[in-house]
Backbone as ProteinMPNN parsed JSONL, in Angstrom:
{"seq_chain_A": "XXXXXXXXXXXXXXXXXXXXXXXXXXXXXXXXXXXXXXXXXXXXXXXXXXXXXXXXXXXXXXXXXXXXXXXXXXXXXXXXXXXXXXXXXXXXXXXXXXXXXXXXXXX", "coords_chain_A": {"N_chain_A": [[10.635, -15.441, -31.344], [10.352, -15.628, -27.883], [7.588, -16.759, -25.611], [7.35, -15.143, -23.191], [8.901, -13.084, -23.617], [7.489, -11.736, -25.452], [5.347, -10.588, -24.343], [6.196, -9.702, -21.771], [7.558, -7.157, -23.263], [4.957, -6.447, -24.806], [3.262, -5.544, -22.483], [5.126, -3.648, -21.155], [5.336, -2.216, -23.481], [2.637, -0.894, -23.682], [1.462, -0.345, -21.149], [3.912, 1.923, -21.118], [1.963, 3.411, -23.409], [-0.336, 3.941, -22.364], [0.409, 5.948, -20.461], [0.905, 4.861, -17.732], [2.827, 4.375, -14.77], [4.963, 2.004, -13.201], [3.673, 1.708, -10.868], [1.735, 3.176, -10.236], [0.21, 0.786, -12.703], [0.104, -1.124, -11.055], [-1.4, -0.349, -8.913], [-3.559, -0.198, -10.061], [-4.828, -2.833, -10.105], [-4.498, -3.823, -8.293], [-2.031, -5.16, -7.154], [1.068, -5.582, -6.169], [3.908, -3.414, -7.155], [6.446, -4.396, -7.74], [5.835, -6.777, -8.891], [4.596, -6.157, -11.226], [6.684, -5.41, -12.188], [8.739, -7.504, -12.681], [7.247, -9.156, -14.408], [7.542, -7.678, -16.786], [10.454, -7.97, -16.794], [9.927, -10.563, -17.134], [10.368, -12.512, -15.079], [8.607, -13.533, -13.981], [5.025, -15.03, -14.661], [2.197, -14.109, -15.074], [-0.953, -15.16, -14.238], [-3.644, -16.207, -16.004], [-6.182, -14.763, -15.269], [-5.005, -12.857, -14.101], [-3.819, -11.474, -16.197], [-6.125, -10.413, -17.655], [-7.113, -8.474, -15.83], [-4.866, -6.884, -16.078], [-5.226, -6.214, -19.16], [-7.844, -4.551, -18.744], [-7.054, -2.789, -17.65], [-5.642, -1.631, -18.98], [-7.145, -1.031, -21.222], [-7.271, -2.7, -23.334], [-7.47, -5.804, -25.579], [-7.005, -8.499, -24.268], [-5.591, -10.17, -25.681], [-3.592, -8.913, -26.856], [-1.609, -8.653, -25.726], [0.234, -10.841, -26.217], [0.77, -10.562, -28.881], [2.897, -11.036, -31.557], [4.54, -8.178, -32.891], [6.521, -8.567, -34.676], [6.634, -8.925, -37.646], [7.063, -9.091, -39.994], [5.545, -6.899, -41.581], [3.56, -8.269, -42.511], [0.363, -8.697, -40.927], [-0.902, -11.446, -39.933], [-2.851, -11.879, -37.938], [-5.035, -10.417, -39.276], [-6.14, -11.689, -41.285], [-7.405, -13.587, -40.432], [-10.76, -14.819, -40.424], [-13.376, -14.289, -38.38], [-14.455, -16.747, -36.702], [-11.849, -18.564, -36.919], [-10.708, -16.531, -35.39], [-11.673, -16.412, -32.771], [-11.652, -19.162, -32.605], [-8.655, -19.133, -32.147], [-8.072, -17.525, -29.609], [-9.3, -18.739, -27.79], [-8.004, -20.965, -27.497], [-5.494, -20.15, -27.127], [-6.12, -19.234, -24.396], [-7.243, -21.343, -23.003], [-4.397, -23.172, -22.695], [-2.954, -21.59, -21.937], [-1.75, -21.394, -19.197], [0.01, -24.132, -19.327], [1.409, -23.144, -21.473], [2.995, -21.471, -20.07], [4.045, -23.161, -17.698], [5.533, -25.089, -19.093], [7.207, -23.054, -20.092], [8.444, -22.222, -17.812], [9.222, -24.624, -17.012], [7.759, -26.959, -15.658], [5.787, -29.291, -14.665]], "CA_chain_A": [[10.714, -14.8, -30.049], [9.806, -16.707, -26.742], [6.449, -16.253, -25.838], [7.448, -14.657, -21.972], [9.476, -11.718, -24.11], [6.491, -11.28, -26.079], [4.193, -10.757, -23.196], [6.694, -8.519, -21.349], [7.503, -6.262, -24.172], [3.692, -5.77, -25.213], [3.012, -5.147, -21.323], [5.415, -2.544, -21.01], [4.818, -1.259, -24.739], [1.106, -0.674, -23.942], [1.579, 0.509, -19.908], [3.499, 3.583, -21.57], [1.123, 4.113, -24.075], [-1.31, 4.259, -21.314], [1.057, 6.754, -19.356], [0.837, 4.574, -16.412], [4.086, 4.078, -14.109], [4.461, 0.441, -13.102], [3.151, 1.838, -9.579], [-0.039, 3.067, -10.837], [-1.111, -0.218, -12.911], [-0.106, -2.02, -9.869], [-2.428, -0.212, -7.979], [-5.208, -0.284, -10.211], [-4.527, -4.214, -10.535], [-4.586, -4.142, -7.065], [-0.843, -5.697, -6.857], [2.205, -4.786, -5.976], [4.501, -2.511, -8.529], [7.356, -5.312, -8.136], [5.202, -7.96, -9.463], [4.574, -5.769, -12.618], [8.316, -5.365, -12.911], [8.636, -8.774, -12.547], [6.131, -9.271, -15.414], [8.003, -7.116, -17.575], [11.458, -8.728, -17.035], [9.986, -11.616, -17.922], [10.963, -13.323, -14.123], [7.014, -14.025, -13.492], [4.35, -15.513, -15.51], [0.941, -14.015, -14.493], [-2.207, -16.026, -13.873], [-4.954, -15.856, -16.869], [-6.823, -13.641, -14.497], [-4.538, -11.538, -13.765], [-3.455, -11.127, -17.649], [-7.57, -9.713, -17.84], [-6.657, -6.859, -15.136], [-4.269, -5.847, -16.468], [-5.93, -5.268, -20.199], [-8.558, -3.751, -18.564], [-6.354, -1.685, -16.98], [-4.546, -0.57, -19.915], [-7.778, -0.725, -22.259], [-6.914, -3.547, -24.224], [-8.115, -6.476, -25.533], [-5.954, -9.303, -23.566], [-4.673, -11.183, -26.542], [-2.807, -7.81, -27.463], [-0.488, -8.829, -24.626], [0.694, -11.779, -26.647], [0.843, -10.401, -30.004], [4.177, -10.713, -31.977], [4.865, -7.018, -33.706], [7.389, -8.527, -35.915], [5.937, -10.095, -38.278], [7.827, -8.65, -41.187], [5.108, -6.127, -42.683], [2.099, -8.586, -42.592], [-0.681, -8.783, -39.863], [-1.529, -12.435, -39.604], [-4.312, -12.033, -36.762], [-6.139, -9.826, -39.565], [-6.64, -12.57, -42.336], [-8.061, -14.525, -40.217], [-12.233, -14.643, -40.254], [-14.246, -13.997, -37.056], [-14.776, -17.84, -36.355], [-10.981, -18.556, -36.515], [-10.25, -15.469, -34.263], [-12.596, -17.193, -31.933], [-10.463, -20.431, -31.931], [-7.458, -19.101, -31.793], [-8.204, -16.912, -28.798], [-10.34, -19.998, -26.983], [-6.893, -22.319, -27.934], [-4.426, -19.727, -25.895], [-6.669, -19.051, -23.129], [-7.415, -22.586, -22.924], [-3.539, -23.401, -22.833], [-1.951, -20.262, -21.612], [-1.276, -22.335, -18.192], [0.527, -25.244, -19.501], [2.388, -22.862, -21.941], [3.974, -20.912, -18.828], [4.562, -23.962, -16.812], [6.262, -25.537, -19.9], [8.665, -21.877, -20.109], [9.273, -21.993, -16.585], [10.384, -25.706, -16.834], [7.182, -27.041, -14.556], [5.066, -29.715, -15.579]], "C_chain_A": [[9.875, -15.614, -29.059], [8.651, -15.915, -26.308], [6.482, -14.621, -24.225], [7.792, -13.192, -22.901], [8.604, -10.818, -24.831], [5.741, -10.317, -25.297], [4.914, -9.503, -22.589], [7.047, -7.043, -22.089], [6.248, -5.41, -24.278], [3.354, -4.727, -23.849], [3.705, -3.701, -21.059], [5.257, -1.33, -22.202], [3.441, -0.198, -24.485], [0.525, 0.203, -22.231], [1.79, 2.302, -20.721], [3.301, 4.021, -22.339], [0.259, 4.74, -23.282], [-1.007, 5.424, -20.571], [0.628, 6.451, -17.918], [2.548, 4.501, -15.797], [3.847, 2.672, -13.956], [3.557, 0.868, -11.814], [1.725, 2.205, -9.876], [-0.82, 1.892, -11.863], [-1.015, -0.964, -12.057], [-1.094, -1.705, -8.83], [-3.739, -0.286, -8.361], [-5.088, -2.32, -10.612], [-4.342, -4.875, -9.458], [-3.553, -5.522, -6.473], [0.483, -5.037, -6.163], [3.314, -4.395, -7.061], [5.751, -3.972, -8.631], [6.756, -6.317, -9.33], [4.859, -7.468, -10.901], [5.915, -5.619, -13.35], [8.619, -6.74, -13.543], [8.315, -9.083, -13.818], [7.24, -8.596, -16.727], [9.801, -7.755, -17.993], [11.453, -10.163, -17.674], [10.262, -13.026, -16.716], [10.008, -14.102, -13.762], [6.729, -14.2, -14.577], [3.481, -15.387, -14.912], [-0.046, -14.945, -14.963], [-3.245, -15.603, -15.19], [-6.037, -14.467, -16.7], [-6.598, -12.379, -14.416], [-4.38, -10.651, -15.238], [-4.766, -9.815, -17.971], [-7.422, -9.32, -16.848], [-5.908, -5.971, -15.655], [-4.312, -5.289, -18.357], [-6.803, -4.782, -20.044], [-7.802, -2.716, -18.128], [-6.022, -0.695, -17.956], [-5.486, -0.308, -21.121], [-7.81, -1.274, -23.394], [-7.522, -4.688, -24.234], [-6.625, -7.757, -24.84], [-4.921, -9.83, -24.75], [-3.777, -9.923, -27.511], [-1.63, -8.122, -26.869], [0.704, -10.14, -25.301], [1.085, -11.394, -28.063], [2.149, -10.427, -30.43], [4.124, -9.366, -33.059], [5.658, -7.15, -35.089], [7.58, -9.767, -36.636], [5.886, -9.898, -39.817], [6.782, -7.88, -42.183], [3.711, -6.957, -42.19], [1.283, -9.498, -41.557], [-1.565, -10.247, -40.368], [-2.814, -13.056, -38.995], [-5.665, -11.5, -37.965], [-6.828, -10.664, -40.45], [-7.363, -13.8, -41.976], [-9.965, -14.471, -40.262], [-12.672, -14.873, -38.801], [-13.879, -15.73, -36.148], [-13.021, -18.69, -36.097], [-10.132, -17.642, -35.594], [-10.827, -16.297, -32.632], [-12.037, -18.363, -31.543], [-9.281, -19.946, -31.471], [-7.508, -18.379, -30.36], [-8.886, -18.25, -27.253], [-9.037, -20.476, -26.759], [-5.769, -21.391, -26.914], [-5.121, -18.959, -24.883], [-6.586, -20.222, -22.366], [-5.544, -23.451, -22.275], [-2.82, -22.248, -22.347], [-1.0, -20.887, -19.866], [0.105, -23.029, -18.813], [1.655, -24.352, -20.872], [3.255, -21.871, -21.058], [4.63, -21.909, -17.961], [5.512, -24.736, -17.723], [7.758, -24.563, -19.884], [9.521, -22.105, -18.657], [9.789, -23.427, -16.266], [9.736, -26.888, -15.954], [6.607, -27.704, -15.257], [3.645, -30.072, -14.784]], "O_chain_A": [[8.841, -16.19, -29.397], [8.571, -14.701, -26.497], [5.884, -13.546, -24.255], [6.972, -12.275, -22.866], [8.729, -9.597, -24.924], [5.571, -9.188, -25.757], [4.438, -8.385, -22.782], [6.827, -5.967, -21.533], [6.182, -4.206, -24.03], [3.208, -3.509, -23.956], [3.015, -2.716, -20.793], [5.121, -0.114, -22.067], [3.277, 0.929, -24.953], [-0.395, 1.011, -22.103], [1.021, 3.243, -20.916], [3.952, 5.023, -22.636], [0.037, 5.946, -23.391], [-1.934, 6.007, -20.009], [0.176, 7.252, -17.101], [3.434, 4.606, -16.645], [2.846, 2.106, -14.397], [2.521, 0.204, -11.772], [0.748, 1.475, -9.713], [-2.047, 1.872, -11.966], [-1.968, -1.736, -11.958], [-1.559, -2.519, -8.032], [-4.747, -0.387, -7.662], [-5.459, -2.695, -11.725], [-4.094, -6.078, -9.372], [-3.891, -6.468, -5.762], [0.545, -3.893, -5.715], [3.543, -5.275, -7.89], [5.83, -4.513, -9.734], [7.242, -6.496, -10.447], [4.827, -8.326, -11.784], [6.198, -5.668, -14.546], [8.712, -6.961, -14.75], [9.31, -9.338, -14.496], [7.612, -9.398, -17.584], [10.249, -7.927, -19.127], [12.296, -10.765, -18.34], [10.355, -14.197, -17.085], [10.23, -15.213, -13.28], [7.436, -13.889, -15.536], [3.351, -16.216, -14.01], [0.07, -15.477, -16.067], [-3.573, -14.417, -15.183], [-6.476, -13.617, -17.475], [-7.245, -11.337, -14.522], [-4.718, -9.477, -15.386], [-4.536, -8.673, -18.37], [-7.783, -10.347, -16.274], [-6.044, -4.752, -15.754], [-3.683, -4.329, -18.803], [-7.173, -4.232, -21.081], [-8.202, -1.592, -18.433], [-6.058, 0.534, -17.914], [-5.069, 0.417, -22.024], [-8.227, -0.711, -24.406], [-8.168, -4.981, -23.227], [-5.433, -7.608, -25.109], [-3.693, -9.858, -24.664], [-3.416, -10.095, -28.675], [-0.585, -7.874, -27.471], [1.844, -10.269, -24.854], [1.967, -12.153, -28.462], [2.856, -9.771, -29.665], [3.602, -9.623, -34.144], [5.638, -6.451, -36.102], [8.15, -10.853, -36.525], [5.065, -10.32, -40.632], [6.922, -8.036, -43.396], [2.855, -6.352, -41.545], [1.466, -10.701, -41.377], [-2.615, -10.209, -41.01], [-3.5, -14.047, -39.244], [-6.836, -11.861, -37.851], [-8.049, -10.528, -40.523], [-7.793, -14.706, -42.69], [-10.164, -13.337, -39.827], [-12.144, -15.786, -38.166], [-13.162, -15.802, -35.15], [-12.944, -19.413, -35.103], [-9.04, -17.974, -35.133], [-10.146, -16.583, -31.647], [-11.896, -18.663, -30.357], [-8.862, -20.334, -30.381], [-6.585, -18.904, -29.737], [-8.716, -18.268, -26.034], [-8.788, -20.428, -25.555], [-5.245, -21.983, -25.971], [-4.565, -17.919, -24.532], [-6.012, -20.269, -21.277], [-5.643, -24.308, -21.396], [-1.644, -22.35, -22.694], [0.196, -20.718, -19.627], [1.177, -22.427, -18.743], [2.671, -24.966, -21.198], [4.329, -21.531, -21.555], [5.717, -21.612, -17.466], [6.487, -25.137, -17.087], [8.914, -24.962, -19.746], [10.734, -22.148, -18.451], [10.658, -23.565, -15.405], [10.483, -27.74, -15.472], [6.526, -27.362, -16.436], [2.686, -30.527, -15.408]]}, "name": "protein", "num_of_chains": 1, "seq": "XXXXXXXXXXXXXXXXXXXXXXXXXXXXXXXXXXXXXXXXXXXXXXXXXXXXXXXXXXXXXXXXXXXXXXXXXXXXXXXXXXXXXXXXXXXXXXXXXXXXXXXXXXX"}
């Protein structure tokens, strides 16, 4: 699964867990509700920054937003030890840019 579908999925997965509308995390995210649609279709690719608004928003840790769900039964992120959580999280922060400008075709 492409990483954008990922991202939009979790986003809207985890909004209505939250029981937000898109209009209320846009307002606490201090955006506009399109731009969360947007986000969710998958048409945008938010800013690093913005990514950390909107898991504060929703109470999450950011790299939840990326997570793949289907992952046939077994949780990959958990076998990892502290110190590789730590890279891997550094490695797509670090790169989260250049892997959106790559999707959207931008170099």
């Amino acid at each position: 699964m492409e990483i954008k579908a990922i991202l939009s999925g979790n986003l809207r997965k985890y909004r209505k867990e939250a029981r937000l509308t898109q209009e209320k995390l846009a307002e606490i995210c201090g955006t506009d509700h399109r731009y969360i649609g947007q986000i969710e279709t998958g048409t945008r690719c938010p800013s690093l920054e913005f990514i950390e608004k909107i898991a504060s928003a929703l109470n999450i840790k950011p790299y939840l937003l990326f997570y793949d769900g289907n992952n046939n039964g077994t949780d990959e992120i958990a076998t990892l030890n502290f110190e590789q959580k730590q890279q891997l999280k550094t490695m797509l922060f670090d790169n989260f840019s250049k892997i959106c400008n790559a999707i959207d075709g931008r170099n």
